[in-house]
C-alpha positions, 0 to 999 in steps of 0.5 A, spaced: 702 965 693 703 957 693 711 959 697 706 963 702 701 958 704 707 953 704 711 958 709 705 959 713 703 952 714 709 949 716 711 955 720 705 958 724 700 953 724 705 947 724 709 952 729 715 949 727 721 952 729 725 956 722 731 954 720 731 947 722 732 941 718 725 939 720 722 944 718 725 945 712 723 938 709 716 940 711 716 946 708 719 943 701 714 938 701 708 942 703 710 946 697 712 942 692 706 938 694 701 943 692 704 946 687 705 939 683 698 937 684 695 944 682 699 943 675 697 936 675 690 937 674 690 943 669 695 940 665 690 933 665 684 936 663 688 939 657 691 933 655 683 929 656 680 935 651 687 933 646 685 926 647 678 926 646 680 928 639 685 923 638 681 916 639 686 911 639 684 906 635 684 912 629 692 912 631 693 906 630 688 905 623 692 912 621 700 908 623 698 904 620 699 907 613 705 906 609 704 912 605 708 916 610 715 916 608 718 916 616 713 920 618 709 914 623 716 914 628 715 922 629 707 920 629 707 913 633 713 917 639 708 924 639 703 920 640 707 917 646 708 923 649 700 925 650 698 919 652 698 918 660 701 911 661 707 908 665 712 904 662 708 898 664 701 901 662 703 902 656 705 895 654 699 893 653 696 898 648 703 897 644 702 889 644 695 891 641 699 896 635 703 890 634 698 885 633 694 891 629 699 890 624 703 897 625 710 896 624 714 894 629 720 901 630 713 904 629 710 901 636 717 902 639 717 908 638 710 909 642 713 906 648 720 909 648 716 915 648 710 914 652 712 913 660 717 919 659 713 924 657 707 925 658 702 930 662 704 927 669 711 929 668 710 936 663 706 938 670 712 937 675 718 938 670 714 945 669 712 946 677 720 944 678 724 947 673 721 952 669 720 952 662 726 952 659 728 945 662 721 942 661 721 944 653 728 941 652 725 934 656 719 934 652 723 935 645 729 930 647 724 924 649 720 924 643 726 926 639 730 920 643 723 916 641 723 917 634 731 915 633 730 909 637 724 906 634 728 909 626 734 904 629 730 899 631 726 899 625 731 898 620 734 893 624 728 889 622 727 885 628 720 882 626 722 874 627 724 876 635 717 877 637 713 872 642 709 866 637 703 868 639 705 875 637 706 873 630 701 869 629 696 875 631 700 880 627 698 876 621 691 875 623 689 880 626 683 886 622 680 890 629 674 894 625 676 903 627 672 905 633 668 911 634 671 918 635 670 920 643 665 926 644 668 932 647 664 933 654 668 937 659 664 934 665 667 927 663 674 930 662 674 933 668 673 927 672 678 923 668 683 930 669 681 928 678 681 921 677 688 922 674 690 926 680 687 922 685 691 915 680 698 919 682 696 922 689 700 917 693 706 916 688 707 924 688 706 923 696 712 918 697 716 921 691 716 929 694 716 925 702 722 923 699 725 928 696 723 932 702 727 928 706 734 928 702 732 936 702 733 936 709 737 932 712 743 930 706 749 934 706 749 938 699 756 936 698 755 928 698 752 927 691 756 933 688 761 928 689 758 923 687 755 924 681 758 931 680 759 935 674 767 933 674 765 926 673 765 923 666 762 917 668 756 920 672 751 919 667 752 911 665 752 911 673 746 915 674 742 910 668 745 904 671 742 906 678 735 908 675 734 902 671 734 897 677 729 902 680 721 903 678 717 909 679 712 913 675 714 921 673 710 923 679 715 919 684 721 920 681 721 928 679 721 931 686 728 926 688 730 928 682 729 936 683 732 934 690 739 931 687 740 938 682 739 941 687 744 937 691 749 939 686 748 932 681 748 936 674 741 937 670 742 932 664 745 926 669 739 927 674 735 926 667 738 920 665 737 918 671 729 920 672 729 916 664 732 911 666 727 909 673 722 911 668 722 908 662 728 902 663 725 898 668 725 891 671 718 890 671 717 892 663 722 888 661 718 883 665 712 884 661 715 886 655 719 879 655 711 876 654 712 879 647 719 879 645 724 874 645 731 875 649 735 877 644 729 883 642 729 884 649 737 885 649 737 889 643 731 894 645 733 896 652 740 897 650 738 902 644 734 906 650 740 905 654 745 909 649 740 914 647 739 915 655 746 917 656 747 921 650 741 925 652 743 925 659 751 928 656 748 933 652 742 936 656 749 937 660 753 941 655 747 944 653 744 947 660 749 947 664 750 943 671 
């Protein structure tokens, strides 16, 4: 139905001639658009009725504990996963886990996870690449977080965070906070305020893809990050880490470059890459960690990035 309305919007409203590299932008945006924005908003109102019984103070208070053998890097990196921030929003609630006294793998296990996988990107991914794809990506982030924040954590990195981080971490005693009532209207509103948060980087991210769609030739980024390429995926990260952009911006460039020919794991490390190992991250990050942690962090996620990358490859296929 969506398909329709698109075709019926570019082709006879529009009046736009079929067959044409115009046209087949217009229509690819006109549809993705559509299609996205109306996942989006269900898929928000969803999460806004999870969250209401998951208050964040509650989370943290229940991290914590000691008393879960391991369990809190699955936990911290779920919790990531159902919580609607970018890289950069989520620093800010990271930094309060650290000076709450969760451990340090714990918390960086939460920002791993938490601008890869969130309601954003599980609404694109589903409108784009079905379910199939979509559990696999959701799976390997949280999975990708909980190894990172594991490895991390062993590593026992505490002494390279900020001063001022530390001497919070020490102090700090915040009193748990009252649980949020489940009121449909509010969460409705937060579920278009979402939307309406995103509607401009899902505008340009689609426009974008839209563009590559219709006017690059399909063989140009078979070539250059196709699957006869061992080096795709290191080359897809390095590309994507330069870069900044939410789900909502990335996901259509990325739908455009499987499309293309660039196989599904070396467009998703890409995408992972944009998303979750920016420059502005590092920026902010650096306010709370020291060069070497910085270094050793946003290597982790580097490799863990790759090897996703490698084998979302072997697993679905190009």
């Amino acid at each position: 139905m969506i398909q329709e309305f698109a075709d019926w919007l570019t082709y006879d409203l529009l009046a736009f001639p079929p067959g044409t590299r115009l046209a087949d932008s217009v229509d690819f945006f006109l549809y993705d658009t559509t299609k996205i924005l109306l996942l989006l908003f269900a898929i928000s109102a969803l999460m806004g009725v999870v969250n209401a019984w998951l208050p964040v103070e509650r989370v943290r208070q229940f991290l914590a504990g000691r008393q879960l053998y391991g369990a809190q890097y699955l936990l911290a990196s779920v919790f990531g996963a159902i919580t609607p921030f970018c890289s950069c929003s989520s620093i800010p609630l990271f930094i309060g886990f650290v000076r709450g006294g969760i451990p340090l793998g714990v918390t960086l296990a939460f920002l791993i996870t938490s601008p890869l996988v969130n309601e954003v990107a599980v609404a694109m991914f589903l409108g784009t690449f079905g379910w199939e794809v979509t559990c696999w990506y959701v799976g390997s982030g949280i999975v990708l977080g909980t190894l990172g924040g594991i490895i991390l954590g062993r590593m026992r990195l505490e002494r390279h965070l900020t001063d001022w981080v530390q001497q919070a971490s020490a102090s700090a005693a915040q009193a748990p906070g009252s649980p949020r009532r489940l009121h449909i209207p509010s969460i409705i509103r937060e579920a278009w305020g979402i939307v309406r948060g995103v509607l401009p980087y899902v505008v340009i991210g689609i426009a974008i893809g839209a563009a590559v769609h219709g006017y690059v030739p399909t063989d140009y980024f078979s070539r250059l990050l196709g699957e006869g390429n061992l080096w795709s995926v290191p080359a897809g990260v390095l590309c994507g880490v330069p870069m900044y952009a939410n789900a909502a911006g990335i996901v259509p460039v990325m739908e455009v470059l499987v499309a293309k020919g660039v196989p599904i794991g070396t467009a998703l490390a890409f995408m992972m890459a944009v998303v979750g190992l920016s420059l502005p991250e590092a920026t902010l990050l650096k306010k709370v960690m020291k060069w070497r942690l910085l270094a050793i962090f946003f290597g982790t996620v580097t490799i863990l990035i790759i090897l996703s990358g490698y084998l979302f490859n072997a697993v679905l296929g190009s």
